[in-house]
C-alpha positions in Angstrom: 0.0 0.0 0.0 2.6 2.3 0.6 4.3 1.6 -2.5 1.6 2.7 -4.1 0.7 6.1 -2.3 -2.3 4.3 -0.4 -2.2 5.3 3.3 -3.5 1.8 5.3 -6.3 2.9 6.8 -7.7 4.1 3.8 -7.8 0.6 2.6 -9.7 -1.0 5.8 -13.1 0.1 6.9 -13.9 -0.9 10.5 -17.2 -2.1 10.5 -18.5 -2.2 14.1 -20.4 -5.4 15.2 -22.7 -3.6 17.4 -25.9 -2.4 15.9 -25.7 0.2 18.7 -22.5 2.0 18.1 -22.1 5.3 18.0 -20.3 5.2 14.7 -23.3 4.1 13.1 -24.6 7.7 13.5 -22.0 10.4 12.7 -23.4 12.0 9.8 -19.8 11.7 8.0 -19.7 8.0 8.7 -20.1 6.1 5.9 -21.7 3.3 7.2 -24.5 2.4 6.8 -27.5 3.0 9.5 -29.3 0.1 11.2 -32.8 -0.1 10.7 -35.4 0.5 13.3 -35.4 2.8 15.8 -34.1 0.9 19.0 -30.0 0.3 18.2 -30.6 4.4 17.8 -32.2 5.0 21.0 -29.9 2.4 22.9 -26.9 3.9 21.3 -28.0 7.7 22.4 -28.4 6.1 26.2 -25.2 4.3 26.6 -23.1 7.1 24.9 -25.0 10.2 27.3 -25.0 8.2 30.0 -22.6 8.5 33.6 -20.1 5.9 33.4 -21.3 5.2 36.4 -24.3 4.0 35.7 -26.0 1.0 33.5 -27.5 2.3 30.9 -28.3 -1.4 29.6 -30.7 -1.7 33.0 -33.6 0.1 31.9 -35.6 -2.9 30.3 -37.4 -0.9 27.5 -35.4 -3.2 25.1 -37.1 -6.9 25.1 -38.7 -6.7 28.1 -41.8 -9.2 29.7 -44.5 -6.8 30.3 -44.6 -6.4 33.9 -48.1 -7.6 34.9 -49.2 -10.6 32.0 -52.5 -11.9 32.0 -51.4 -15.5 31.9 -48.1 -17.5 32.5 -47.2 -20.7 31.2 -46.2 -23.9 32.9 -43.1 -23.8 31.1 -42.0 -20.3 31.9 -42.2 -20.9 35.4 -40.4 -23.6 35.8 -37.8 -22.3 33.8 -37.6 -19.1 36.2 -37.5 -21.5 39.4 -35.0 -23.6 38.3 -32.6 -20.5 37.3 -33.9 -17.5 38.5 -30.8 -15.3 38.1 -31.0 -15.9 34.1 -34.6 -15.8 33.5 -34.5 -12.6 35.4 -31.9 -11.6 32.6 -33.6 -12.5 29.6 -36.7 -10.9 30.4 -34.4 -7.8 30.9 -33.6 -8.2 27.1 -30.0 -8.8 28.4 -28.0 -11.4 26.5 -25.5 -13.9 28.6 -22.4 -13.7 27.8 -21.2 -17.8 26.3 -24.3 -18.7 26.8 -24.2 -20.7 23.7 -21.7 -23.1 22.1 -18.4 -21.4 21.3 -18.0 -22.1 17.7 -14.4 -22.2 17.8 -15.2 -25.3 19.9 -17.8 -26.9 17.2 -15.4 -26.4 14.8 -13.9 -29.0 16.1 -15.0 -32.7 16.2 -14.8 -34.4 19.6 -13.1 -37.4 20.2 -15.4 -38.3 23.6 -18.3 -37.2 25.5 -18.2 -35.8 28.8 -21.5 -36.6 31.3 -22.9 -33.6 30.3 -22.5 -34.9 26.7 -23.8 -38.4 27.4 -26.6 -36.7 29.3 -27.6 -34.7 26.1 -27.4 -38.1 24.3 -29.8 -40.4 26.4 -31.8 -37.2 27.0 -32.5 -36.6 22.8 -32.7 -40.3 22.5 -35.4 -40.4 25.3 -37.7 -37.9 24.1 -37.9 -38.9 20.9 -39.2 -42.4 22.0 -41.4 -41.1 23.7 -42.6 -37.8 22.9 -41.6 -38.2 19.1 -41.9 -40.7 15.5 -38.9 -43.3 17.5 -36.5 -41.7 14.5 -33.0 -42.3 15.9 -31.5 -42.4 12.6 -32.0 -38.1 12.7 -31.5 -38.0 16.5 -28.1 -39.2 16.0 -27.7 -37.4 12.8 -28.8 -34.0 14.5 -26.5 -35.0 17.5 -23.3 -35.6 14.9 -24.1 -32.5 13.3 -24.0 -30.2 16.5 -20.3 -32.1 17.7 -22.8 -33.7 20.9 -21.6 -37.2 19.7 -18.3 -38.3 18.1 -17.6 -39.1 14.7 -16.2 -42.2 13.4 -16.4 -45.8 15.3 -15.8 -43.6 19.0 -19.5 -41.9 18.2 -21.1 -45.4 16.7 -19.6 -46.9 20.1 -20.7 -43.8 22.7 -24.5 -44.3 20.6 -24.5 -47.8 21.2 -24.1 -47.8 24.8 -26.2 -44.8 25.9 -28.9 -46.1 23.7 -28.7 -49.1 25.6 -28.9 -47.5 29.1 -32.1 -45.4 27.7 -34.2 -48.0 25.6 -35.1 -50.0 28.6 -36.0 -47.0 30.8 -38.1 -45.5 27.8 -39.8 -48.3 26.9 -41.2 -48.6 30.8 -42.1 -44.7 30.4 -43.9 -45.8 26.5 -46.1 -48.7 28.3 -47.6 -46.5 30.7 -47.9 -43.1 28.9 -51.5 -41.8 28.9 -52.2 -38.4 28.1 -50.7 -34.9 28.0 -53.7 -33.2 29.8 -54.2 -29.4 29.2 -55.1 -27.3 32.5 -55.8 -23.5 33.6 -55.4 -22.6 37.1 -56.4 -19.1 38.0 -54.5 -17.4 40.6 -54.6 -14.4 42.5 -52.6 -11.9 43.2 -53.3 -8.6 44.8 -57.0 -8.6 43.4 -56.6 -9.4 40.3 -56.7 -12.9 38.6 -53.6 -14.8 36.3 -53.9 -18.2 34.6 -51.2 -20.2 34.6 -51.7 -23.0 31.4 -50.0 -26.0 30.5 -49.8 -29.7 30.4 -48.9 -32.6 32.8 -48.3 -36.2 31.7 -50.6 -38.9 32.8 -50.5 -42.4 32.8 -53.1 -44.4 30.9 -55.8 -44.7 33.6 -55.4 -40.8 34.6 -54.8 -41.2 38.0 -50.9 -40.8 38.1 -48.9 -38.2 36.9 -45.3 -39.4 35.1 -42.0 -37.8 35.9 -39.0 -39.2 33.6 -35.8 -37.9 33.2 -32.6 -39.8 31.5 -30.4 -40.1 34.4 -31.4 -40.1 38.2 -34.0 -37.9 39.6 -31.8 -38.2 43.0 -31.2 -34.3 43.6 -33.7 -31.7 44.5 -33.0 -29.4 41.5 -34.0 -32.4 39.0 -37.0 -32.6 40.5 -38.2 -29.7 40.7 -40.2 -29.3 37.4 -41.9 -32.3 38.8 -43.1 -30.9 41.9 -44.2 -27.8 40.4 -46.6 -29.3 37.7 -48.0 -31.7 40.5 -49.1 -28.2 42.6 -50.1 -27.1 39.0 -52.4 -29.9 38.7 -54.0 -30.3 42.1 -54.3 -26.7 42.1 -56.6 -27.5 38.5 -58.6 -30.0 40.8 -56.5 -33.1 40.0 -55.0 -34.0 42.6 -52.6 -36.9 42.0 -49.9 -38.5 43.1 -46.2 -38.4 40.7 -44.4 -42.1 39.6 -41.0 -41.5 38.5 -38.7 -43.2 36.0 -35.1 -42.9 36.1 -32.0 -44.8 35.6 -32.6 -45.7 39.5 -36.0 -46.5 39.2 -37.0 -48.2 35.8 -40.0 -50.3 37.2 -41.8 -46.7 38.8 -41.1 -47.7 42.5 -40.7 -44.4 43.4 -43.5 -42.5 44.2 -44.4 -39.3 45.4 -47.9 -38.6 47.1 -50.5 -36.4 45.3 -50.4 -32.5 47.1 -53.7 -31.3 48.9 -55.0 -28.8 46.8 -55.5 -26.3 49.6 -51.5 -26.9 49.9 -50.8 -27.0 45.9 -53.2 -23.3 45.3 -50.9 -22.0 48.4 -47.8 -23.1 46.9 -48.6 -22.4 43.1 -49.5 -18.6 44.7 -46.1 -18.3 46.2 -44.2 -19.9 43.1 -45.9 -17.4 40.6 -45.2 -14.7 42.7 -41.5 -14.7 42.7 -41.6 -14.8 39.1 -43.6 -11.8 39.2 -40.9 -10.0 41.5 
């Protein structure tokens, strides 16, 4: 370039990732604008605000609204089991290697860690039950996203974490009834929420199933459990919660249906923490 005459940096253009920088908006910039409004009005905050301060906080960008009418099953239980990050994401605020690092996917795995093999029995388990039984694109899907190894090391990881899982689903398979839809309306300082969802129910629909691949041996795996069994009672069904795990293929464990004076008290207290 200098041969030439060129100065460097009149040769590279640095193009800012973030939709929100301020370069974005000099009138003599050359870059182009971002579209929409909000990069604009997140830009002028973070670039007037104190140092000091957290300009990111406000939660005008992405978030919940603040008083819903309803609340699903799901998002509650995803609050209670980490209520640090779903009080993040409804801020609009992304978590930092949250997702894969793709430096790491660009590389094939030789072996699986538990976490891995976890991801492995889990996709294989929900497809047999929840899904068409298609393991040939479970295991394609789970080679394509580096969660099972290539060559004969992934064809030998398959084998044996399918054979840990097929057993345990097929007990889960025989016994599945429905997925029954429920609305329980709760109150909260005079006013009424539904929460909706599902729960899984055993043919005769008088037990509620609880399945997980791996043990259910720690509080925080079942927790999901014991929030939908306060869901339902607090929907009039009042039942009581078999569970299949690695420990307890045959169902022995069971857990006794909540009172729904207990369950309404509970579901109240559990929907509002996600509230605060």
């Amino acid at each position: 370039a200098q041969k030439l005459g060129v100065e460097h940096k009149a040769l590279v253009l640095e193009h800012p990732l973030q939709p929100f920088s301020k370069k974005y908006f000099n009138n003599d910039n050359s870059l182009k604008k971002p579209l929409g409004r909000a990069p604009a009005s997140l830009a002028e905050k973070i670039h007037s605000a104190e140092k000091t301060k957290l300009p990111l906080w406000s939660g005008e960008v992405g978030a919940q609204p603040s008083n819903p009418d309803e609340i699903s099953l799901g998002s509650l239980v995803a609050f209670w089991k980490d209520p640090a990050k779903a009080y993040l994401k409804a801020q609009g605020i992304a978590i930092p290697f949250e997702d894969d690092d793709d430096k790491e996917l660009d590389r094939s795995m030789l072996a699986a860690n538990p976490l891995d093999d976890w991801k492995i029995k889990d996709a294989i388990m929900e497809e047999w039950i929840e899904g068409s039984g298609n393991m040939d694109f479970v295991k394609a899907s789970l080679l394509a996203d580096r969660s099972l190894p290539v060559g004969e090391l992934g064809q030998k990881a398959w084998d044996a974490l399918h054979a840990i899982v097929e057993p345990l689903a097929t007990q889960v398979v025989n016994v599945k009834g429905d997925h029954r839809e429920l609305k329980v309306p709760v109150e909260i300082e005079g006013r009424f929420l539904n929460v909706t969802g599902s729960v899984l129910r055993n043919v005769a629909a008088d037990t509620l199933i609880a399945y997980r691949a791996g043990k259910i041996d720690d509080a925080k795996y079942f927790l999901e459990h014991w929030i939908k069994a306060n869901f339902a009672a607090a929907a009039g069904h009042p039942l009581p919660t078999i569970v299949f795990d690695e420990k307890s293929y045959d169902a022995t464990t069971r857990k006794n249906a909540i009172p729904p004076a207990d369950a309404e008290q509970n579901l109240k207290i559990l929907v509002e923490g996600f509230l605060q």
